[in-house]
ZAMARGU-4260 file (C-alpha; in steps of 0.2 Angstrom, whole numbers, plus 5000, padded with zeros to 4 digits):
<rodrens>
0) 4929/4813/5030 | 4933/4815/5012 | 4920/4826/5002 | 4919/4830/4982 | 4924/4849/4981
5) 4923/4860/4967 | 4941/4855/4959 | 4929/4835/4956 | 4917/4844/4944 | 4921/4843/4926
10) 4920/4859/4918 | 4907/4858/4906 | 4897/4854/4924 | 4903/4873/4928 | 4903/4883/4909
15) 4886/4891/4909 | 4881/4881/4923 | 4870/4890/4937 | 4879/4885/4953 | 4872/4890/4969
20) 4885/4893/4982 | 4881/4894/5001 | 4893/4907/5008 | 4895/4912/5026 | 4894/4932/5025
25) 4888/4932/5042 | 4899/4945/5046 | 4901/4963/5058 | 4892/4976/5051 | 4891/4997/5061
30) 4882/5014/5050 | 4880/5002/5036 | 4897/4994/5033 | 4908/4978/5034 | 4918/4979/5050
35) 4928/4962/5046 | 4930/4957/5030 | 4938/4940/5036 | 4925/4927/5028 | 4922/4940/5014
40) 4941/4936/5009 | 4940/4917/5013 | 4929/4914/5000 | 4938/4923/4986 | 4947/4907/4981
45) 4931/4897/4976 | 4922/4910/4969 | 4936/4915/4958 | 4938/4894/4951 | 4919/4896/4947
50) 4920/4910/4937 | 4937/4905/4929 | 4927/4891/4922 | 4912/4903/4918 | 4900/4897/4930
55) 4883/4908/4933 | 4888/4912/4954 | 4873/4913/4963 | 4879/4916/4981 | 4865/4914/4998
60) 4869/4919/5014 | 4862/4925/5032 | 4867/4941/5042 | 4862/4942/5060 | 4846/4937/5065
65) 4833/4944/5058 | 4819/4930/5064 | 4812/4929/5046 | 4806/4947/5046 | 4813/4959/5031
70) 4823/4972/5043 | 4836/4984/5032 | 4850/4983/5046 | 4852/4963/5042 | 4855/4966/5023
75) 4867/4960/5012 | 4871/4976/5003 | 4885/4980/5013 | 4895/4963/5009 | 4890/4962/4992
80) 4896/4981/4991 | 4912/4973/5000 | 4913/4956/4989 | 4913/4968/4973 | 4931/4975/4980
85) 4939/4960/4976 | 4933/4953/4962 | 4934/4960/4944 | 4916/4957/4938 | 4900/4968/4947
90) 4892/4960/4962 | 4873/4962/4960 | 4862/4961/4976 | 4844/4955/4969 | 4833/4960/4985
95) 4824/4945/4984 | 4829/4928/4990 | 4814/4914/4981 | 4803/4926/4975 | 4799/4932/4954
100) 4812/4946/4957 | 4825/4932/4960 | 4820/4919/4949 | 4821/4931/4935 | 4840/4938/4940
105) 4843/4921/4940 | 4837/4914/4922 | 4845/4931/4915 | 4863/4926/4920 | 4877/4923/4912
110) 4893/4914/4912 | 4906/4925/4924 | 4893/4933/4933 | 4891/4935/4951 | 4873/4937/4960
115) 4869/4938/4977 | 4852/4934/4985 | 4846/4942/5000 | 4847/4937/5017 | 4839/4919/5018
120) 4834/4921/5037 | 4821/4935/5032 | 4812/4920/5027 | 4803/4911/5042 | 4806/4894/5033
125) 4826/4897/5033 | 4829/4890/5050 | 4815/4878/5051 | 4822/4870/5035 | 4806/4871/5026
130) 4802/4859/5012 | 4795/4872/4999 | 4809/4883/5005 | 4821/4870/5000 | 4814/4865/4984
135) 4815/4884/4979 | 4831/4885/4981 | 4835/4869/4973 | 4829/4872/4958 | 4837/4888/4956
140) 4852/4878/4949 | 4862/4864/4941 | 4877/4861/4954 | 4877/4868/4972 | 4894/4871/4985
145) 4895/4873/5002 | 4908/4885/5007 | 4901/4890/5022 | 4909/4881/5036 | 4901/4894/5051
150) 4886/4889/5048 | 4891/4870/5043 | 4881/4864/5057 | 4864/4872/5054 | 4852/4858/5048
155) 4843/4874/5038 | 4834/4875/5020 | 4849/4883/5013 | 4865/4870/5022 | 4855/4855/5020
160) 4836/4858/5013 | 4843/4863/4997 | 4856/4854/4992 | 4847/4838/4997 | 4833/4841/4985
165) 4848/4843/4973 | 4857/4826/4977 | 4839/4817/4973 | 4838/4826/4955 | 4855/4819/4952
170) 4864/4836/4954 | 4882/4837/4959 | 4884/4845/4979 | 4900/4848/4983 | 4912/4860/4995
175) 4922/4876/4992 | 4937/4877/4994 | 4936/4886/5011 | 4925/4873/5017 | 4938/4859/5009
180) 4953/4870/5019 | 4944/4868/5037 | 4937/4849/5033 | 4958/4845/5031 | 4967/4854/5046
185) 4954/4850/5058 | 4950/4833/5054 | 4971/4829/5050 | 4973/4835/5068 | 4961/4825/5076
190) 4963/4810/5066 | 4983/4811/5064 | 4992/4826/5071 | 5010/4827/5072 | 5016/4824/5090
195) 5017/4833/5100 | 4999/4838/5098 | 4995/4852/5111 | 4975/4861/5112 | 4972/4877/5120
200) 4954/4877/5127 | 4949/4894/5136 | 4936/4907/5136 | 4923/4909/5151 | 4913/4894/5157
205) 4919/4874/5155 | 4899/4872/5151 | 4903/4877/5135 | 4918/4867/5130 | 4916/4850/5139
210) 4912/4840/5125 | 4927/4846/5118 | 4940/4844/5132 | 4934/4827/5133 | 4935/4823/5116
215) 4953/4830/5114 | 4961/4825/5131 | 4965/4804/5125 | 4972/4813/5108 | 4982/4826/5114
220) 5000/4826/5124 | 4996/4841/5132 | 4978/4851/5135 | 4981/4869/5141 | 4967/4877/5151
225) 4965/4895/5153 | 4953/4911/5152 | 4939/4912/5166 | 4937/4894/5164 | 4952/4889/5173
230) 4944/4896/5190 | 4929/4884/5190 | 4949/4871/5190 | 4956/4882/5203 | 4939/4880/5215
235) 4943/4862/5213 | 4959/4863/5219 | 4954/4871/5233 | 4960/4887/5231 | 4952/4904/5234
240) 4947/4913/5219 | 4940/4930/5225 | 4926/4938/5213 | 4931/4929/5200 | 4919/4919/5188
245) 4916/4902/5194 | 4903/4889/5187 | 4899/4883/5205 | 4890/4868/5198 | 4904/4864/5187
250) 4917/4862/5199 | 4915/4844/5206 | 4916/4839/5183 | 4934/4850/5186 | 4940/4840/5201
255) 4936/4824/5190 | 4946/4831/5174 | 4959/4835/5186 | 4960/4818/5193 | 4958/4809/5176
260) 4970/4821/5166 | 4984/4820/5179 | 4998/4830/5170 | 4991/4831/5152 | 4982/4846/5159
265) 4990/4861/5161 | 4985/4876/5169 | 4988/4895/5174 | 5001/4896/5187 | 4997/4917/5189
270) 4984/4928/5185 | 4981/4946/5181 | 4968/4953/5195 | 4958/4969/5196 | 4944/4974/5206
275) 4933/4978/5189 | 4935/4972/5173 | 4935/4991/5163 | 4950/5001/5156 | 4961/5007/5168
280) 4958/4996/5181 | 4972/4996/5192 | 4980/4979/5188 | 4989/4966/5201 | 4999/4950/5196
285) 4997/4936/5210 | 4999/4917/5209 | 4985/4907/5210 | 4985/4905/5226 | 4985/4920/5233
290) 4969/4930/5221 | 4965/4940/5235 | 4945/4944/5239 | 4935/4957/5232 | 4945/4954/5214
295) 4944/4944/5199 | 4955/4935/5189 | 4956/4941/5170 | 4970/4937/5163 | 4986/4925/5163
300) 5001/4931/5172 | 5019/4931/5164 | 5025/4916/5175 | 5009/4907/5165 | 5015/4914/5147
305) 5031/4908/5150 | 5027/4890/5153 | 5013/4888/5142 | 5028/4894/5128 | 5039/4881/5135
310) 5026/4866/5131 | 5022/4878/5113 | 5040/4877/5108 | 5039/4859/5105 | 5024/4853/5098
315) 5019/4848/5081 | 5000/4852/5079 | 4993/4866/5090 | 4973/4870/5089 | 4969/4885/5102
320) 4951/4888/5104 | 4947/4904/5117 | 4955/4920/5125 | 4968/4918/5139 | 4958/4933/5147
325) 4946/4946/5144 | 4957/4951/5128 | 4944/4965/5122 | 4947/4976/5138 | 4967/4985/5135
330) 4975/4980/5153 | 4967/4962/5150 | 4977/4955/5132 | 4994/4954/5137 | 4990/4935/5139
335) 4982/4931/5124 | 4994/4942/5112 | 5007/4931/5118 | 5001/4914/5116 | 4998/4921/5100
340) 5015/4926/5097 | 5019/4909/5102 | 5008/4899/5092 | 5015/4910/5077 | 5033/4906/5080
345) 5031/4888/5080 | 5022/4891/5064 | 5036/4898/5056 | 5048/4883/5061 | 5037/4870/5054
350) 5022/4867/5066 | 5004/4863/5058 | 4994/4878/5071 | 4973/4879/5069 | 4965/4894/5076
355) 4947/4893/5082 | 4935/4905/5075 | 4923/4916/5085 | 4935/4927/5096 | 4950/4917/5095
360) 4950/4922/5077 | 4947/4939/5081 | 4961/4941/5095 | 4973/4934/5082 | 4969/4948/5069
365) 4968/4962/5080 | 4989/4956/5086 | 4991/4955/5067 | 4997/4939/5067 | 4981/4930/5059
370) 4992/4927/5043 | 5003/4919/5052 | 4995/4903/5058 | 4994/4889/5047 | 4974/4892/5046
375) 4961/4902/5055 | 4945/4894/5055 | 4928/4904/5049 | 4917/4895/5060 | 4916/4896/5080
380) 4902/4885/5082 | 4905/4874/5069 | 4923/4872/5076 | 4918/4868/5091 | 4905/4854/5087
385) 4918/4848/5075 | 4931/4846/5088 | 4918/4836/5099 | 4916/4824/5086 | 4899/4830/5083
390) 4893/4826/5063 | 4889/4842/5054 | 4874/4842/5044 | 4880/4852/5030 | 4895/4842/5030
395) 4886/4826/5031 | 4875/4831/5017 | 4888/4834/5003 | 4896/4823/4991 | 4907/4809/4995
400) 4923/4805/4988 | 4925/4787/4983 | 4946/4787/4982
</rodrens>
């Protein structure tokens, strides 16, 4: 999949150009301010290029979901008051998205400056990728980028209305470079990793993630299972799983995956068990076969760490995609802390490792190792529909590169 990104452009198609860049600024916000300024940060790279090459930035975004109604707790004042840290020209919130107010920030604009529209999901139009809605915001300028991967596979006004009024005036839609970063190391290692090539798939319920276990299990040498999902693959094997979350209707699909995967797939050998999933639970570690009633399974054991490490130690490509356990809760993170460990030593000695976004990313920050993966993907959903082989629509929609 080889799109046109922002390096294609000639720069007199940037130098006093208005350029409408799609950002993903969907980000945590408590009392008013950014909690994580991860996709704040990703962007920096593309937005400093345009205004290196004196572009007019005109940056659209959503924040939460408003359900196209004006409410003050889903503004962008607090990442545009968070995007002005980084950057060494002011960052002006226009609190307008379409409307004359925006319209006349935007045709006062000059080359180097930065302005930010507001929330595009106050509009009802947003979501339901109105026409009139896309035609506003195509005409607001001369070149538009995509550099909102999170929110990549959205078919809305502002991921694939706009910029596809654009393409029929003849005007240049391209990606960031976020967007470009996340389009090479997913689509490299689904289309030619480095052997070995081992995924990680966990986090609660198969349901969720079944498209995209059967999409990587022919392309992988080893699939590692964990996180609550791995019960519904312990019910199949018929073993007693306690109070543990199951997906009753999923296990006969995780007999079958056994049966297919033979020993591609790996899973948990021991778990971590408490009666409740709260701080301070008094904890147990038990082998799978012996999770005892009345408890639940929240964690990987040690015995699991270790041989999930082994297989780690000799892969070449790595995408992990999910929690080994209820990694927000203190007595439940052991497990996920040191698969990240482990996914960041192999980085360090050569390995190409790709961390899912949604709580994967977020488990990998709070260990501190997030700069130490080879990339931490922005988008969780879009991840996920990527890895499944799914087409994105605001990846579909932009430029293609001929070479």
């Amino acid at each position: 999949m080889k799109k046109k990104t922002i390096k294609d452009l000639d720069a007199r198609q940037l130098s006093g150009g208005r350029v409408l860049v799609r950002v993903d600024y969907n980000v945590p916000l408590k009392d008013g301010r950014v909690t994580d300024d991860s996709r704040i940060r990703a962007t920096l790279p593309t937005l400093r290029h345009l205004l290196e090459h004196s572009a007019c930035v005109i940056l659209m975004s959503h924040v939460g979901r408003p359900k196209g109604e004006w409410k003050d707790e889903y503004s962008l004042r607090p990442a545009a008051d968070t995007l002005a840290q980084f950057m060494d020209v002011p960052v002006r919130l226009v609190p307008d998205v379409v409307g004359s107010d925006a319209r006349d920030a935007v045709a006062a604009m000059h080359g180097g400056e930065i302005l930010m529209l507001e929330n595009t999901r106050f509009l009802p139009g947003e979501e339901t990728n109105d026409p009139h809605l896309s035609e506003q915001l195509g005409g607001m300028a001369s070149v538009f980028v995509n550099d909102a991967f999170g929110a990549a596979h959205r078919a809305h006004a502002s991921t694939v209305g706009a910029p596809e009024v654009m393409k029929r005036e003849g005007k240049p839609v391209v990606a960031g470079l976020l967007m470009d970063a996340e389009l090479r190391f997913l689509g490299n290692a689904l289309e030619s990793p480095e052997r070995p090539f081992v995924a990680i798939l966990a986090g609660a319920k198969i349901s969720g993630k079944i498209d995209v276990i059967e999409s990587l299990l022919p392309r992988v040498d080893h699939l590692v299972i964990g996180g609550a999902m791995a019960n519904t693959f312990f019910r199949a094997m018929g073993l007693e799983t306690g109070d543990s979350l199951v997906e009753e209707d999923r296990v006969e699909m995780a007999r079958a995956l056994l049966e297919r995967a033979e020993d591609k797939l790996v899973l948990p050998v021991d778990c971590v068990v408490a009666e409740e999933a709260e701080p301070g639970a008094n904890t147990r570690t038990v082998d799978r076969e012996e999770i005892p009633g009345g408890w639940k399974a929240l964690d990987i054991g040690p015995r699991s760490v270790a041989r999930f490490r082994e297989l780690l130690a000799g892969a070449q490509t790595v995408i992990w995609n999910g929690p080994m356990g209820m990694f927000e809760v203190e007595p439940f993170r052991g497990g996920t802390n040191s698969v990240a460990r482990a996914v960041a030593d192999i980085t360090r000695t050569g390995a190409t490792t790709i961390v899912g976004g949604g709580d994967t990313a977020a488990a990998v920050k709070e260990a501190g190792l997030d700069a130490k993966m080879s990339h931490v993907s922005t988008g969780g959903g879009a991840s996920l529909e990527f890895l499944e082989g799914r087409t994105l629509p605001g990846v579909a929609v932009l430029d293609d590169r001929e070479d």
